[in-house]
N, C-alpha and C positions, 0 to 999 in steps of 0.2 A: 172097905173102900179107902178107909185111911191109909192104908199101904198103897195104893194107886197113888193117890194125894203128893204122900211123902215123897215117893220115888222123882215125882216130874220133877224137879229143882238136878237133878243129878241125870235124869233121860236127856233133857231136853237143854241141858248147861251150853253148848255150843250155839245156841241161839243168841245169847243175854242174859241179862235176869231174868228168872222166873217167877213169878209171882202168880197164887193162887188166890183167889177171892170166890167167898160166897155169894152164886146169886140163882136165879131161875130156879129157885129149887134145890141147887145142883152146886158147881164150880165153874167158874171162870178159868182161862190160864193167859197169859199172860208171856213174851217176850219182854224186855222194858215194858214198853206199854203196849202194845201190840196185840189184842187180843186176838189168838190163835185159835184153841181150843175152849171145849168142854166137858166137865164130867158129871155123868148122872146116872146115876142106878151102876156105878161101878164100871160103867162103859166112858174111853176117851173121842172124843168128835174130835176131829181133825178140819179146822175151815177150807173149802174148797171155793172155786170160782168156777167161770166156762172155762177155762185153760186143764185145772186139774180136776177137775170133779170124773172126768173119763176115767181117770187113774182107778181111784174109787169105786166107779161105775164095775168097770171089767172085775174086781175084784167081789163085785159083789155084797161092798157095802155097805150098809143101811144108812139112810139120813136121821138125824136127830129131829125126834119131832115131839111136840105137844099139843097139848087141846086147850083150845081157847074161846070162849063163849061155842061150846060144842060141838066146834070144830075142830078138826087137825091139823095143823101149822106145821110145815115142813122147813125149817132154817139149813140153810149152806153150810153145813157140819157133816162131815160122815165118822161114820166108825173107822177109827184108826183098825190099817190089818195088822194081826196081830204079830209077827215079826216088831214092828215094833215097840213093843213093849219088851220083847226077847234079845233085842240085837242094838246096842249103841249107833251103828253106822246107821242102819233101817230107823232109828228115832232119829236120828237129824237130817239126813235127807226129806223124809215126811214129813217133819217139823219144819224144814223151810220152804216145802211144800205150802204149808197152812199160811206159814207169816210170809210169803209172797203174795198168794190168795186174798188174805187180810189186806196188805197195801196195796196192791190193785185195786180191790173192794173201797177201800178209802176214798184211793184216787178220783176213782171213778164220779165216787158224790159230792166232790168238792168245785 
């Protein structure tokens, strides 16, 4: 997984800074500040909203989920398709997929 890690700072350059942090478990990613993505179990979630989660949807993505007091918790993350981790164009187009989703998301709760 540390090879997924490493790679985002260079996938994902055309966004901003990237920045990874440890959290849920897993990792955080980060535009400047912008949390975007996640990674966990060696899988990247891509942030989605109602505008892009279809993208995802058709594709057949799974959403990032965990258990919480017994439950399963489904967050607005999907699996990145895999082209992107293949393809420089396909990361940053899907990357500012995510950090649009994210500001939108922002916007929304303010």
């Amino acid at each position: 997984m540390s090879e997924l890690l490493d790679s985002l700072p260079d996938l994902f350059h055309g966004l901003g800074t990237i920045r990874v942090q440890r959290m849920f478990g897993g990792h955080g990613v980060y535009a400047d500040d912008v949390f975007f993505a996640i990674v966990d179990d060696g899988v990247l979630y891509l942030k989605a909203d109602e505008i892009s989660a279809p993208h995802f949807e058709e594709r057949g993505r799974g959403r990032f989920e965990y258990v919480k007091d017994g439950k399963v918790q489904k967050m607005a993350y999907y699996e990145s398709p895999e082209e992107v981790l293949e393809d420089p164009d396909e990361a940053l187009r899907w990357g500012r997929m995510a950090v649009e989703a994210a500001l939108r998301t922002a916007a929304a709760r303010r």
